[in-house]
matplotlib code that plots the C-alpha trace (Angstrom):
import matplotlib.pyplot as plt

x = [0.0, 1.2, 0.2, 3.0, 0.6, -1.6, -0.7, 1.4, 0.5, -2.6, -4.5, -4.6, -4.9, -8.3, -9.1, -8.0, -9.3, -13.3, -13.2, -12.2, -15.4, -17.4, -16.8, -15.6, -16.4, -19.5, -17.5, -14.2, -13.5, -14.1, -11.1, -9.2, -9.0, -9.4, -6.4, -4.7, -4.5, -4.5, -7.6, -6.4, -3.5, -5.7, -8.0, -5.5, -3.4, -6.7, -7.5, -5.1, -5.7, -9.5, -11.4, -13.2, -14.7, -19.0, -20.2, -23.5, -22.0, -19.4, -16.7, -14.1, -15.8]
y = [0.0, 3.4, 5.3, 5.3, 6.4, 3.4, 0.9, -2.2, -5.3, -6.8, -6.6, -2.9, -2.5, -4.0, -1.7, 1.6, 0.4, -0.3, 2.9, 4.9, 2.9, 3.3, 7.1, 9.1, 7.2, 5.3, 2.2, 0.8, 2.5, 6.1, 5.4, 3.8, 7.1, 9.5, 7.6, 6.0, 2.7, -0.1, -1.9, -5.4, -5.1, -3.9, -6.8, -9.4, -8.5, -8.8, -12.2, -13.4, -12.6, -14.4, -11.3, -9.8, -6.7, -7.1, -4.0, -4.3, -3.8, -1.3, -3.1, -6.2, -9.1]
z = [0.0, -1.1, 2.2, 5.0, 7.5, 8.2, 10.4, 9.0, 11.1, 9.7, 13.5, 14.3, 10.5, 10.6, 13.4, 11.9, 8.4, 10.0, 11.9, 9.2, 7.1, 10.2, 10.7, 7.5, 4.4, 2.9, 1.5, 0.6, -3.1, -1.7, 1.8, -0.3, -2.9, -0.2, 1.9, -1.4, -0.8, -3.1, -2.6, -3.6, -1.6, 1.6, 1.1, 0.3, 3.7, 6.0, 4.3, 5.4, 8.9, 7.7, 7.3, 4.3, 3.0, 3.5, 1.8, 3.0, 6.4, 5.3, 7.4, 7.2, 9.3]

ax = plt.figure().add_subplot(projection="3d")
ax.plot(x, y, z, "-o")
ax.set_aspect("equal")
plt.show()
């Protein structure tokens, strides 16, 4: 992912990535333009951790 500022390890990434959905942006494509971040890469790195995007939630589960 292109943006230094987000958090690395996959755990608190899941954390800052759903409050970020939860509070500021009303699904993934519009954080991941506003924060530039590769989508695939973002999903593929908390899938691995078991957790995917559930856009009718608006959060990794």
């Amino acid at each position: 992912m292109s943006n230094g500022s987000i958090p690395k390890d996959p755990v608190m990434l899941l954390s800052y990535v759903n409050t970020q959905l939860r509070d500021f942006y009303p699904d993934i494509e519009e954080m991941c333009k506003s924060l530039d971040i590769d989508r695939e890469e973002l999903e593929n790195k908390l899938a691995a951790i078991d957790y995917k995007y559930d856009g009718s939630m608006n959060k990794f589960v």
